[in-house]
VEXZA-966855 format. One record per residue (C-alpha): chain; residue number from 1; x, y, z; residue in three letters. Coordinates in Angstrom, 2 decimals, m for minus. Layout:
PT	A	NUM	X	Y	Z	ALA
...
This chain:
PT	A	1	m26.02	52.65	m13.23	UNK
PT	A	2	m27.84	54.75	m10.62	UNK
PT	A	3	m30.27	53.56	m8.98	UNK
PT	A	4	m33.25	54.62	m7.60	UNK
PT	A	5	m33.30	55.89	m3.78	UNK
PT	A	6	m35.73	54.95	m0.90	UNK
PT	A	7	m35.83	57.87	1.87	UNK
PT	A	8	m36.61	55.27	4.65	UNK
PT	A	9	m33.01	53.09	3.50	UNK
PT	A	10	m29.51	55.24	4.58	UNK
PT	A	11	m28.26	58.11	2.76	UNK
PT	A	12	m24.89	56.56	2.42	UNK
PT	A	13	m23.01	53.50	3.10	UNK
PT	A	14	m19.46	52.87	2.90	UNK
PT	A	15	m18.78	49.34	2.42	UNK
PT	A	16	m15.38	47.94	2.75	UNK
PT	A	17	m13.67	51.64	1.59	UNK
PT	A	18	m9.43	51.34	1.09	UNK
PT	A	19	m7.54	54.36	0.47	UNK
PT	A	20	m3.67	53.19	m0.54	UNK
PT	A	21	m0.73	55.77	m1.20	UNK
PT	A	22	1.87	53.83	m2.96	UNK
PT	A	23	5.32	54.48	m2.68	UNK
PT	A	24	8.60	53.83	m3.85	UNK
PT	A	25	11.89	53.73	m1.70	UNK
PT	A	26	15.97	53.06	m2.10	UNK
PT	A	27	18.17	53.09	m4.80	UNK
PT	A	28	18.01	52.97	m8.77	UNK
PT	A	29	18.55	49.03	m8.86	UNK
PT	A	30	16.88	47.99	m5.43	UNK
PT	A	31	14.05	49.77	m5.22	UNK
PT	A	32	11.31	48.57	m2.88	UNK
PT	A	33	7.61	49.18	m3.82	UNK
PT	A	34	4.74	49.25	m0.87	UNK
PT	A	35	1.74	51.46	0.45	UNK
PT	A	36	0.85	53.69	3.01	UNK
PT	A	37	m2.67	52.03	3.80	UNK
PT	A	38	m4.28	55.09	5.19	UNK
PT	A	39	m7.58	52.94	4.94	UNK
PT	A	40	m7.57	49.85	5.47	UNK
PT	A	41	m11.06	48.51	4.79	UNK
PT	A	42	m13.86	50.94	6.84	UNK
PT	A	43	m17.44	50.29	6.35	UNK
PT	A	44	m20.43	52.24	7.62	UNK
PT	A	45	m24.03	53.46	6.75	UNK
PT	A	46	m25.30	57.09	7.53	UNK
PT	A	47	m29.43	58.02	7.86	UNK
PT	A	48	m31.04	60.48	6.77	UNK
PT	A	49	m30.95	63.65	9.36	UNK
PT	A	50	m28.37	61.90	11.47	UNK
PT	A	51	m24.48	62.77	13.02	UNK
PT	A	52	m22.35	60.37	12.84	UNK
PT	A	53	m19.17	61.78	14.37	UNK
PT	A	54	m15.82	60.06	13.18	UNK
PT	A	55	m13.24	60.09	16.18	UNK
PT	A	56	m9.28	58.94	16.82	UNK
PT	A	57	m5.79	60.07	17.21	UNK
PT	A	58	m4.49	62.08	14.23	UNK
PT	A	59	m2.90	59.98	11.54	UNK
PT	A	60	m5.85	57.01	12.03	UNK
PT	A	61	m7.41	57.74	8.36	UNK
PT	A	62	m10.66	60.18	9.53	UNK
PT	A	63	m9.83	62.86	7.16	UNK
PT	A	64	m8.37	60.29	3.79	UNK
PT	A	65	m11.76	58.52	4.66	UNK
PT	A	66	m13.91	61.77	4.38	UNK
PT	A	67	m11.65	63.18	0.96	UNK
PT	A	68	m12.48	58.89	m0.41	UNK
PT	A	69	m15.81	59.34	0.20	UNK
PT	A	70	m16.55	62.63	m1.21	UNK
PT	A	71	m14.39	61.52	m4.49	UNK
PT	A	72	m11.58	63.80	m3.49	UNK
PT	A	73	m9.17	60.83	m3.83	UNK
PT	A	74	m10.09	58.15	m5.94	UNK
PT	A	75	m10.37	55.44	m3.95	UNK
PT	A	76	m7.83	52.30	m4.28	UNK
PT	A	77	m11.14	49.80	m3.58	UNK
PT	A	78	m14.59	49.77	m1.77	UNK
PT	A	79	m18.30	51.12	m2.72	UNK
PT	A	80	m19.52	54.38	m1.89	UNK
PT	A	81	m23.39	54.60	m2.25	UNK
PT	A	82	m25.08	58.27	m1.80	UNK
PT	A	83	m28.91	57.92	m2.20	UNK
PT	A	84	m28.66	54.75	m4.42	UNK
PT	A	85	m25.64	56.37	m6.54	UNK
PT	A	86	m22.21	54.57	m6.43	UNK
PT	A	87	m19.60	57.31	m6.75	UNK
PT	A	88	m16.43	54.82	m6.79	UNK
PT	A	89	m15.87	55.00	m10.62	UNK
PT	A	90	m18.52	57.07	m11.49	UNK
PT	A	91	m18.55	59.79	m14.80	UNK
PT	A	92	m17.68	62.51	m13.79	UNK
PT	A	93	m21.43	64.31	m14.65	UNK
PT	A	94	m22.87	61.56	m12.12	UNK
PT	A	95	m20.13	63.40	m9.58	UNK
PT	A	96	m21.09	66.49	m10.26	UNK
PT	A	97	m24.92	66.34	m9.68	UNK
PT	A	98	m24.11	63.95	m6.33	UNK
PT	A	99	m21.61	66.64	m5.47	UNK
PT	A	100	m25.11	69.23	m5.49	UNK
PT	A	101	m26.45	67.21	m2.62	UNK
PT	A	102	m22.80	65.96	m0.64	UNK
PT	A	103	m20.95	68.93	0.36	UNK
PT	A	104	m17.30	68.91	2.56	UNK
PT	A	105	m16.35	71.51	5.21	UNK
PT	A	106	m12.38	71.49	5.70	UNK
PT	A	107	m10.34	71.98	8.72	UNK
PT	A	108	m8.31	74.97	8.02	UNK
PT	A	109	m10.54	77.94	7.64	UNK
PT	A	110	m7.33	79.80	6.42	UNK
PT	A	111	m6.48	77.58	3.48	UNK
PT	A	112	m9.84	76.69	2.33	UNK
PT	A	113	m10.71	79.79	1.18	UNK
PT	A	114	m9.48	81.61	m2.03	UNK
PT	A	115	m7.55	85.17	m0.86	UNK
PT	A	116	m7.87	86.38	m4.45	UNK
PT	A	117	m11.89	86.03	m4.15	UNK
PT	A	118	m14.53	87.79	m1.24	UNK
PT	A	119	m16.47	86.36	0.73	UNK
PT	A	120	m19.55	86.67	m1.50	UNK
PT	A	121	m17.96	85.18	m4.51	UNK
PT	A	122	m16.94	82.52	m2.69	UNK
PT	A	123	m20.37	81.56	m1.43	UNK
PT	A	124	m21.37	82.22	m4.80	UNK
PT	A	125	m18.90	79.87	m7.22	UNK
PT	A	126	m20.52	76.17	m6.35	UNK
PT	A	127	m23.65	77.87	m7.69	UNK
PT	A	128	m22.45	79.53	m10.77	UNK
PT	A	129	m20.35	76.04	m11.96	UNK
PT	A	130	m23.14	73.88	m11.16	UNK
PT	A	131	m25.25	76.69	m13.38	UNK
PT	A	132	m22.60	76.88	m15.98	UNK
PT	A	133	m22.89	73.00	m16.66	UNK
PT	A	134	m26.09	72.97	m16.64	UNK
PT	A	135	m26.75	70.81	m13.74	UNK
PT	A	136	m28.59	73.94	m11.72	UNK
PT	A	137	m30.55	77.50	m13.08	UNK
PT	A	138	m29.73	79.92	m11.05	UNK
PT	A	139	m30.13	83.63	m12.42	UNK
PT	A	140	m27.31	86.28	m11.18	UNK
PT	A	141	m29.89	87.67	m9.30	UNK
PT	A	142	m30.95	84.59	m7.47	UNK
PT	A	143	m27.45	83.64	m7.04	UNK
PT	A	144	m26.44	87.15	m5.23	UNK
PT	A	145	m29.99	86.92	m2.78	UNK
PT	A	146	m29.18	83.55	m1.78	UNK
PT	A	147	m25.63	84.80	m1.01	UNK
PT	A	148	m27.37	87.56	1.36	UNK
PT	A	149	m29.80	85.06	2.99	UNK
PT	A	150	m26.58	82.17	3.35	UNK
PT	A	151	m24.33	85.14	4.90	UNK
PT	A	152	m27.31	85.61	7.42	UNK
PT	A	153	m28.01	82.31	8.36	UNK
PT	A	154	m24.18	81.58	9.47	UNK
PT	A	155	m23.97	84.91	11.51	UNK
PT	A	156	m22.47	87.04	9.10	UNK
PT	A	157	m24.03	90.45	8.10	UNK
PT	A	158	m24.30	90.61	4.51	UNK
PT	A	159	m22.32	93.98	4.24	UNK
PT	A	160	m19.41	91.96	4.57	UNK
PT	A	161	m19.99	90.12	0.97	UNK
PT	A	162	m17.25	92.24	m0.63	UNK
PT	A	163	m14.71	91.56	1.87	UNK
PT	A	164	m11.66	89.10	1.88	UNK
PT	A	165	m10.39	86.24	3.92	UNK
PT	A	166	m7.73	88.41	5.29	UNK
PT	A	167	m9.78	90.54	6.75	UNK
PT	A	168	m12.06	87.95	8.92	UNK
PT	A	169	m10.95	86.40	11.89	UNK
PT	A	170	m10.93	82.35	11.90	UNK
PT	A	171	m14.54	81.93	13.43	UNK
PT	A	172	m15.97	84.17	10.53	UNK
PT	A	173	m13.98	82.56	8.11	UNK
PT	A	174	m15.23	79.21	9.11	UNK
PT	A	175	m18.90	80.74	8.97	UNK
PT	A	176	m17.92	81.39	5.04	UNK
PT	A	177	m17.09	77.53	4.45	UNK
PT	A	178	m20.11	76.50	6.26	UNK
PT	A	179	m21.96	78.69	3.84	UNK
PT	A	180	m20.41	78.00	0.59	UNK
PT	A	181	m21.25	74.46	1.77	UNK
PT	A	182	m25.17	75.22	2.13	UNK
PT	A	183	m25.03	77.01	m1.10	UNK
PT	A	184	m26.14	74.21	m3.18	UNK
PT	A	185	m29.01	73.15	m0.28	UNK
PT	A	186	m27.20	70.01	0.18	UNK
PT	A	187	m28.42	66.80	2.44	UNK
PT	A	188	m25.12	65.70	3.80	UNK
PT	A	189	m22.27	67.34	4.70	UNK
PT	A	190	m18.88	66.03	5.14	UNK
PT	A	191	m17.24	68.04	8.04	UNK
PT	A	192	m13.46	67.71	8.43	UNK
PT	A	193	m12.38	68.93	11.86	UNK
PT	A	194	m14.11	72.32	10.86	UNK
PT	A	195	m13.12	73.76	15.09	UNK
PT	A	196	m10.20	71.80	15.57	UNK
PT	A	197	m7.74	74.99	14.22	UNK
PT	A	198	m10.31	77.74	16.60	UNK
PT	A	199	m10.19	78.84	20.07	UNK
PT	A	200	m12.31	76.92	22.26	UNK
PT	A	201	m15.17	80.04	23.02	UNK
PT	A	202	m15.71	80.26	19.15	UNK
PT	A	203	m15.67	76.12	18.91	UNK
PT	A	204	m19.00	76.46	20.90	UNK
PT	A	205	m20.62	78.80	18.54	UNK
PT	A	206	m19.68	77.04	15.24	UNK
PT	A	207	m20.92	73.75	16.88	UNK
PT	A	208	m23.88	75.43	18.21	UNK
PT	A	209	m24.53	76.65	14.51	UNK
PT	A	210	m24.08	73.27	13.09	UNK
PT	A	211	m26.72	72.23	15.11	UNK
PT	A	212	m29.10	74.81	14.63	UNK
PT	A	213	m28.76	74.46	10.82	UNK
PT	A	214	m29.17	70.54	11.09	UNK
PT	A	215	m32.50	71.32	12.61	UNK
PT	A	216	m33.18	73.97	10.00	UNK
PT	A	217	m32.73	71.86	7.27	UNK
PT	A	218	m32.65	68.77	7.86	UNK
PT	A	219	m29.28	68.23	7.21	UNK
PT	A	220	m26.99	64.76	7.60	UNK
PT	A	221	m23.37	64.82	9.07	UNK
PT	A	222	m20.72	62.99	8.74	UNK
PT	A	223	m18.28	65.04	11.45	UNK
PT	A	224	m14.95	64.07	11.82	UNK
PT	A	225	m12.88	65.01	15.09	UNK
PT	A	226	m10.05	63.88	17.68	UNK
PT	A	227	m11.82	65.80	20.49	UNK
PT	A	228	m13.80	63.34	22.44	UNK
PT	A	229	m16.09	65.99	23.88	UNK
PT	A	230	m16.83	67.76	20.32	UNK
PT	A	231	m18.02	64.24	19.41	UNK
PT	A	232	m20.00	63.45	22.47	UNK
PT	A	233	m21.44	67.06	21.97	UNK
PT	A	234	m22.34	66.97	18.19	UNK
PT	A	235	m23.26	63.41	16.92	UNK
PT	A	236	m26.27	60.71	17.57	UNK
PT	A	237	m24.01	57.54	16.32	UNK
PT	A	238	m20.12	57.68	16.80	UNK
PT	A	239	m17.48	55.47	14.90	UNK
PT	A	240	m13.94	54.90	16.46	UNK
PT	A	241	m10.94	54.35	13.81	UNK
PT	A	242	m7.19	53.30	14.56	UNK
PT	A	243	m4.81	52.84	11.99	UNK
PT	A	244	m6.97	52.65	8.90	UNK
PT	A	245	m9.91	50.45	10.26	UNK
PT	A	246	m13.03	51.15	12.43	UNK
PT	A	247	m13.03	49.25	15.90	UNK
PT	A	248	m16.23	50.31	17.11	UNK
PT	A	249	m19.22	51.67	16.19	UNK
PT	A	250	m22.49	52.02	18.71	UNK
PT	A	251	m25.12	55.15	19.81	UNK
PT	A	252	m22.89	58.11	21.11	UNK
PT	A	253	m24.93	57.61	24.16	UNK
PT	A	254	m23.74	54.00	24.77	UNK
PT	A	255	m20.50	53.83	23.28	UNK
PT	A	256	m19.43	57.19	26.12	UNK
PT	A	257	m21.32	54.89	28.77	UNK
PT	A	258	m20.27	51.21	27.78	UNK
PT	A	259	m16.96	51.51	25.70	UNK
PT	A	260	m16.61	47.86	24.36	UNK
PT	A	261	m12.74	47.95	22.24	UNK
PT	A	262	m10.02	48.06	24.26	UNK
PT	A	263	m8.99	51.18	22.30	UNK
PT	A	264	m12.48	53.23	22.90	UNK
PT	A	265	m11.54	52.34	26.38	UNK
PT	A	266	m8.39	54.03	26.38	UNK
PT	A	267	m9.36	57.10	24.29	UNK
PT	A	268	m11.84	57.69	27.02	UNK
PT	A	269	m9.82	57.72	29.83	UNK
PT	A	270	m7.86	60.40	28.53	UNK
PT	A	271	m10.03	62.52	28.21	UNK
PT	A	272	m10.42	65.12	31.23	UNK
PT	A	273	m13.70	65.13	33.26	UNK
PT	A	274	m14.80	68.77	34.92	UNK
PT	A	275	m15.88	67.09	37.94	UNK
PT	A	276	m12.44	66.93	39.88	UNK
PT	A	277	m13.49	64.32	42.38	UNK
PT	A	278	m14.30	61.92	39.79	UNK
PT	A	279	m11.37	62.58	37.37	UNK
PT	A	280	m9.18	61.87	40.86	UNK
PT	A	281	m10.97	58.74	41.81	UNK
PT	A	282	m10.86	57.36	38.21	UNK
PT	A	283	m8.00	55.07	36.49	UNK
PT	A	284	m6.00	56.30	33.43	UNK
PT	A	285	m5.53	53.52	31.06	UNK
PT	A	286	m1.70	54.07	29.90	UNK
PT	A	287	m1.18	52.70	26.45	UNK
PT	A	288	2.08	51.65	25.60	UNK
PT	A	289	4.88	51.49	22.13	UNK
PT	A	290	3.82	53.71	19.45	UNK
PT	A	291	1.48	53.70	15.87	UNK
PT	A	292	2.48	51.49	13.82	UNK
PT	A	293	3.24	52.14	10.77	UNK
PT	A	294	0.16	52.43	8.20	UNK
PT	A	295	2.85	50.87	5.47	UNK
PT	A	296	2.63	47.68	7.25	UNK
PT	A	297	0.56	44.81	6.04	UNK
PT	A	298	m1.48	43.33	9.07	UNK
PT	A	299	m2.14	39.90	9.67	UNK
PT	A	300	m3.57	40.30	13.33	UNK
PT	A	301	m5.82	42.40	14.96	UNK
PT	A	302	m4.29	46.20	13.96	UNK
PT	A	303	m4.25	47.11	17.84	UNK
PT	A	304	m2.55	44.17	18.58	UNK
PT	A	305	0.67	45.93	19.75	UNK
PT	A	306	m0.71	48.42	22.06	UNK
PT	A	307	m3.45	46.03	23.47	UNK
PT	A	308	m3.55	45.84	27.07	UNK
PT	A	309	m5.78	43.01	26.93	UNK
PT	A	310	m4.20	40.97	24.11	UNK
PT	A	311	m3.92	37.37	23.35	UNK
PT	A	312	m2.27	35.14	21.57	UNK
PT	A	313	m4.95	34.25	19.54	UNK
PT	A	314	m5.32	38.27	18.01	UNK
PT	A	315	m1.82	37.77	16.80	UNK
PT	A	316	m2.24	36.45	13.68	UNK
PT	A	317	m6.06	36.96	13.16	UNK
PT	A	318	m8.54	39.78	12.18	UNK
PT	A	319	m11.36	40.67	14.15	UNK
PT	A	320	m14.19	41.29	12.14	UNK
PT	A	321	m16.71	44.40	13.29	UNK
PT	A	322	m20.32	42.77	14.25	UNK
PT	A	323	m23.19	43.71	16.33	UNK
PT	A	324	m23.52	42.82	20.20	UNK
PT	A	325	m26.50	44.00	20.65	UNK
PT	A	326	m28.48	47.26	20.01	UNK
PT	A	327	m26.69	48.18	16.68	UNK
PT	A	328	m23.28	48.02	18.74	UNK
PT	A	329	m20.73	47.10	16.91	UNK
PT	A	330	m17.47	46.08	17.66	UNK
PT	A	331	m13.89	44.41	16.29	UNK
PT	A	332	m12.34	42.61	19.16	UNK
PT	A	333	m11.74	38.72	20.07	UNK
PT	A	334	m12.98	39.50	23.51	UNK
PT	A	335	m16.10	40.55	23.02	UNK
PT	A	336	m17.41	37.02	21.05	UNK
């Protein structure tokens, strides 16, 4: 049942979100049944006209999360509430109109977008389904102005409408996702490492248009990267998953300043600092072993075998994530 939506409450909120891959392995008469737990359990809550940036090594569950949340996967458990909707289980007409206002933008600029179509059809498909169902009204020529004016906004000229993917580089064909994503005017967008696969010069310029657009529109992010400084750069809030959970969640400003998680601590020292008498001066945390593997059932704390700082006592036991102070939030035993 949808319910109705209050503009000063958040836009979304995960709560307790699991994405499990089950799997089968061995032989005809001993085979062994388990899951890949690619999320283990994450729950957050977005504003309106916020960035909350989504950051951790590659294989921690940032991008399952973001395909769980916009229905992409069905989810294996949890809720996921866009403006008073709850999309886990929904119909899929409920989807659809929720889908009009929640919009993704996917990593690989080169895979994302249909060869066989240009760049103006493209742009132009969410509106003609969402027309063609009835959900939107959208004449053809409505459809091919906004096209123009989307093109535009994204740094495109709109000449190039009738050309294919092949012939754009990858910054341009990024600009064509980031379009086909404002096609439907949506208020949040789902952003799936959408510079991690460009060069760093035209990383600036998408980020720089992500910004300008949020202030434009008034649009909400949920931005998902494993560069530390994209993060920093981009988002107000930041949330820090390993292995399926989140660890820690705080203000991008504090959580870059006052890492509290033994992990956020580590991520940060890796990452390089431009000033080379501080980056000389300062100590590398070195973690040690590798991942474990998301099949794994925990029972303890899921950084447990990595944790420089660990105890007994996070053997065996679960931190739970909960506030310290100033809507920092953090799962670790040594911060209670």
């Amino acid at each position: 049942m949808e319910e109705k939506y209050n503009e000063s409450e958040a836009l979304l909120t995960v709560k307790d979100l699991k994405m499990h891959f089950p799997f089968a392995e061995g032989g005809l008469f001993s085979r062994k049944k388990g899951a890949i737990r690619a999320v283990d359990g994450i729950s957050f809550s977005v504003k309106k006209g916020e960035t909350l940036g989504l950051v951790g090594e590659s294989g921690c569950g940032k991008s399952t999360a973001a395909r769980a949340i916009a229905q992409l996967y069905t989810p294996t458990s949890g809720s996921v509430l866009f403006k008073g909707m709850e999309l886990a289980g929904c119909s899929h007409h409920t989807l659809m109109k929720a889908r009009k206002d929640m919009q993704m933008v996917f990593q690989d600029p080169y895979a994302s977008l249909n060869p066989r179509m240009t760049a103006g059809n493209i742009i132009a498909e969410p509106m003609r389904i969402l027309t063609k169902r009835g959900i939107l009204s959208y004449t053809k020529k409505e459809i091919d102005d906004r096209v123009e004016v989307l093109m535009e906004k994204v740094g495109l000229s709109r000449f190039f409408r009738n050309r294919y993917p092949h012939e754009f580089s990858g910054g341009q064909r990024q600009r064509i996702g980031i379009a086909r994503a404002l096609a439907l005017q949506p208020e949040l967008i789902l952003a799936d490492e959408p510079v991690s696969a460009l060069d760093v010069s035209i990383q600036a310029q998408i980020l720089n248009l992500f910004k300008d657009l949020q202030d434009e529109f008034g649009l909400t992010y949920v931005f998902i990267a494993h560069d530390l400084a994209v993060i920093q750069y981009i988002s107000t809030r930041v949330a820090v998953m390993y292995l399926g959970v989140i660890v820690e969640i705080a203000d991008a400003e504090e959580l870059y300043s006052k890492p509290l998680h033994p992990y956020t601590e580590a991520l940060l020292s890796a990452a390089p600092i431009p000033d080379p008498e501080i980056e000389r001066k300062r100590k590398r945390i070195i973690l040690s072993g590798d991942v474990p593997s998301p099949a794994e059932k925990r029972t303890g704390c899921y950084f447990y075998d990595r944790c420089p700082k660990r105890k007994d006592h996070c053997k065996n036991n679960i931190p739970q994530l909960k506030d310290r102070g100033n809507g920092h939030h953090v799962a670790c035993f040594l911060e209670e």
